[in-house]
C-alpha atoms as one frame of an Amber mdcrd trajectory, in Angstrom:
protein
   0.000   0.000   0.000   1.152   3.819  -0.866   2.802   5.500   2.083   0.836
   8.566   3.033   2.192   9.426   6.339   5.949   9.290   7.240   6.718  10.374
  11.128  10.786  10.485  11.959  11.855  10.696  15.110  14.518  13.240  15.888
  17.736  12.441  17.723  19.988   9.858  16.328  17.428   9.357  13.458  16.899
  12.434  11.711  19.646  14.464  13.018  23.209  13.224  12.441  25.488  13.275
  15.397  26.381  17.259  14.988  22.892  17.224  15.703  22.419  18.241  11.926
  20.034  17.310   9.174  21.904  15.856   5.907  20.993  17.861   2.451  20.606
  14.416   1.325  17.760  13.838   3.933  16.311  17.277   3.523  15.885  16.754
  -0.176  14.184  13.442   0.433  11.453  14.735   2.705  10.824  17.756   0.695
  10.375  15.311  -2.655   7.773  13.732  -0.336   6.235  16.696   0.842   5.999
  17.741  -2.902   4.177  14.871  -4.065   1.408  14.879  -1.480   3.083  12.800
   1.751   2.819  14.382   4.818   5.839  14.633   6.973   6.000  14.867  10.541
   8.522  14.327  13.921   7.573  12.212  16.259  10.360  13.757  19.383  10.687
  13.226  23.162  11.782  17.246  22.792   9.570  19.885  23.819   8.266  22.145
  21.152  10.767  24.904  21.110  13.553  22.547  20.553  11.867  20.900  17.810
  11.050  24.206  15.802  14.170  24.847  13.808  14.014  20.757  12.226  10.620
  21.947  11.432  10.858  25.266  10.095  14.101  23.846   8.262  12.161  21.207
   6.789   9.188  23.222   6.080   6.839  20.449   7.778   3.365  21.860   7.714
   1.716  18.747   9.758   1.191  18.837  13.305   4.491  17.415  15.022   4.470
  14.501  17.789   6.404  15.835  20.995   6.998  15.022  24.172   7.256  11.334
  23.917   3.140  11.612  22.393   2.300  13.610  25.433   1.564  16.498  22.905
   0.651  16.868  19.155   0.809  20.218  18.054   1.177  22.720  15.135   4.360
  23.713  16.090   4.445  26.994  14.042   1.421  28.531  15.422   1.152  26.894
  18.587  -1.901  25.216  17.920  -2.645  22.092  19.954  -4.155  18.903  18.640
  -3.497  16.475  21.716  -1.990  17.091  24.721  -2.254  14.222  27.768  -0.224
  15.415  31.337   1.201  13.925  34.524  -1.450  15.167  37.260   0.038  17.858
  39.053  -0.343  15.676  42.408   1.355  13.165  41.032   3.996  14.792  39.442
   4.827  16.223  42.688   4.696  13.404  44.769   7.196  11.524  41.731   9.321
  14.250  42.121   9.696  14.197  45.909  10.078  10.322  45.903  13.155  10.894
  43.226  14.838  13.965  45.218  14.894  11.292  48.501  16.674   9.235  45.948
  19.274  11.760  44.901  18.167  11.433  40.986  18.978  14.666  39.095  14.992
  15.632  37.342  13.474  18.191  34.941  10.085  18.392  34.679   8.539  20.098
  31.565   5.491  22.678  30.971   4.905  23.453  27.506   8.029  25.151  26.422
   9.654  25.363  29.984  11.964  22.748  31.214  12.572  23.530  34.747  14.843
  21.543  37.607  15.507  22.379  41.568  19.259  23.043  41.021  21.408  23.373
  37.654  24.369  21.793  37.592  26.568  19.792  34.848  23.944  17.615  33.425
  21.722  20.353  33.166  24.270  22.402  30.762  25.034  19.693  28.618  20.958
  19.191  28.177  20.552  22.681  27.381  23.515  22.564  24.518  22.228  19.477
  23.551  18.907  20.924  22.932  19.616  24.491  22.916  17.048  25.345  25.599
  17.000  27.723  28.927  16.938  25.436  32.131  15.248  27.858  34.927  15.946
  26.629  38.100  13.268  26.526  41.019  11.285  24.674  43.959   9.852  22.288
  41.487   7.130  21.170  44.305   6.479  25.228  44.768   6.173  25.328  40.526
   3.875  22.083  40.522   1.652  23.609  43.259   0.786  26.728  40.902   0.322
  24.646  38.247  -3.242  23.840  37.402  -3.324  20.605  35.219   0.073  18.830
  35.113   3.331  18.037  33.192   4.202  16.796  30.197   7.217  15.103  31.164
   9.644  14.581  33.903  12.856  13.370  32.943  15.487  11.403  35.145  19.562
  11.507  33.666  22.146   9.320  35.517  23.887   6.185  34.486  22.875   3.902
  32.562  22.792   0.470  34.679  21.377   3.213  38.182  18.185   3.916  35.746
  17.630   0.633  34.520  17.410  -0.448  38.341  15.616   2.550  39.052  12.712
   1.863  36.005  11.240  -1.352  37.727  10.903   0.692  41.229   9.123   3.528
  39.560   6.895   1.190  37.522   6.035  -0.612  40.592   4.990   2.356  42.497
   3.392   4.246  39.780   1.833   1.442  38.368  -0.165   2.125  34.849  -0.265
   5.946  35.749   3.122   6.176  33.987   4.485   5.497  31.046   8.615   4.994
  31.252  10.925   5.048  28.199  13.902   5.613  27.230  15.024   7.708  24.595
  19.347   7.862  25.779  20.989   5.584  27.345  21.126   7.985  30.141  17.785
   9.388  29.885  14.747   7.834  31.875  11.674   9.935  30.802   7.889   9.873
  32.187   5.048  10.936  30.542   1.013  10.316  31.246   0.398   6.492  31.384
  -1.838   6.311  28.729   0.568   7.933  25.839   3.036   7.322  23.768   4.437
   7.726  20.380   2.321   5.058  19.117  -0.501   6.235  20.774  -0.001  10.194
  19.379   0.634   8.218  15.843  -2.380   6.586  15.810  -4.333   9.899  16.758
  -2.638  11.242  13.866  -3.380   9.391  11.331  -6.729   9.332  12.482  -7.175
  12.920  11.929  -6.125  13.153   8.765  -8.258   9.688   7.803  -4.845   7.899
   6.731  -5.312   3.969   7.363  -2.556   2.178   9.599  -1.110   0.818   6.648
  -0.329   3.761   4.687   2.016   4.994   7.633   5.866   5.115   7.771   7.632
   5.488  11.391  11.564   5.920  11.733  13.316   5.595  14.662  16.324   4.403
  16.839  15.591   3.838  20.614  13.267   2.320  23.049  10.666   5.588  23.067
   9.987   5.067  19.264   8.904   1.302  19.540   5.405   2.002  19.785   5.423
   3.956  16.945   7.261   1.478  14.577   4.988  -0.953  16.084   2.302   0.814
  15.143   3.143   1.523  11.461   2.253  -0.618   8.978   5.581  -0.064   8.007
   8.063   0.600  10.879  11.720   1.223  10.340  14.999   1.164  12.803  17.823
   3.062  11.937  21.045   0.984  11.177  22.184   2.738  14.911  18.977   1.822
  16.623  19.326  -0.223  19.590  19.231  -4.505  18.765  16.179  -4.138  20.960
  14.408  -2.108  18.284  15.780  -3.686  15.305  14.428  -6.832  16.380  10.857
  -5.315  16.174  10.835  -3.650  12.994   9.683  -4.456   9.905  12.916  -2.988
   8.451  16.435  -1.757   8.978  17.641   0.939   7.264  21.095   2.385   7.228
  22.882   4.614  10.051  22.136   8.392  10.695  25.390   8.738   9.890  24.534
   7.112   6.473  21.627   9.037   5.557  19.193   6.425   6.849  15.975   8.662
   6.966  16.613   9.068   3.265  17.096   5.504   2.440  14.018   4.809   3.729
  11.925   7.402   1.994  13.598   6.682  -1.723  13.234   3.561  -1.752   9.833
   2.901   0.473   8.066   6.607  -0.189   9.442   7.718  -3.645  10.230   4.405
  -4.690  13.707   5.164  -5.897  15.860   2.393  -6.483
């Protein structure tokens, strides 16, 4: 069946390791774009540091962020979906990690906020060129009506994946826990996730399950290559996620976002 919805996730799929998009890759989507498939980013990012892919790309669709905790027209702001950690329970996670010692952000829209800044905080905000404000995040949670989008825990590796079980445990179904780095441990509402935000996609735009493309590398874009009736790991994804998709294409390195659209989308080659 023709491909009529392609969503790419962002780090380590899209972007190269500069944290650049490849002309190669560029030209690819636009071809897409040009013939009628709609192009969209499905990121754990918050809006803001998704923009310039998107206003570099030109993508018109509404883009997947947060880990699926938001959809949203990233250009004007509008939102199309948006699910968020309760505000009591985002505050009672956040106390149970600070007993723990476990560096956390939590996110509001376009804020990403933590209790105190320190090294992993600046390397976050060059990764993903955004301001870190530091405050009482209890204080910040307590004025905020609804919720969170995210909360993010960074640390070792092998300390999260202890950690994960423990949260799950406690948190039960009310979470949903993925990682998108090896050193990133992110939380979102239980009942969302790329997949989930996929599917709602699609959905609005009448496209059938089968007529959708997802890319991706890590363990937060398994739902969404699940979901796709044609899901794709990148030649760097993680064995974990190559083992579940329907295909693997090439490294980010390599170009593989554009591998996968010539030859599955434009049928080049």
């Amino acid at each position: 069946m023709t491909i009529r919805l392609v969503a790419m996730d962002l780090d380590d799929t899209l972007l190269r390791n500069d944290w650049t998009i490849s002309p190669r890759v560029v030209k690819a989507i636009r071809k897409a774009q040009d013939q009628g498939v709609k192009m969209t980013i499905a990121t754990g990012r918050m809006p803001i540091s998704a923009r310039p892919y998107v206003e570099q790309l030109g993508v018109d669709v509404p883009v997947i962020t947060y880990h699926g905790a938001m959809i949203q027209q990233v250009l004007s702001g509008d939102i199309l979906f948006r699910r968020v950690i309760p505000s009591a329970l985002a505050t009672e996670i956040v106390q149970d990690l600070a007993k723990r010692g476990v560096y956390v952000q939590i996110y509001l829209k376009d804020r990403v906020i933590t209790a105190e800044l320190n090294d992993l905080s600046y390397e976050y905000a060059r990764i993903s060129s955004v301001h870190i404000e530091e405050a009482d995040l209890s204080i910040v949670l307590s004025r905020e009506p609804e919720g969170v989008e995210k909360i993010l825990l960074m640390g070792e590796e092998a300390a999260l994946d202890q950690l994960a079980p423990l949260l799950q445990q406690c948190y039960g179904e009310k979470v949903h826990l993925t990682k998108s780095k090896p050193c990133f441990l992110e939380m979102t509402d239980g009942s969302v996730n790329k997949g989930v935000a996929l599917a709602a996609l699609a959905d609005h735009f009448g496209i059938d399950r089968a007529e959708v493309m997802a890319i991706g590398d890590s363990f937060n874009d398994l739902e969404m290559i699940q979901y796709a009736g044609l899901g794709v790991a990148m030649g760097n994804a993680r064995p974990e996620i190559q083992e579940q998709a329907d295909i693997v294409t090439v490294t980010n390195e390599e170009d593989g976002v554009a591998e996968a659209i010539e030859r599955y989308v434009l049928e080049i080659g």
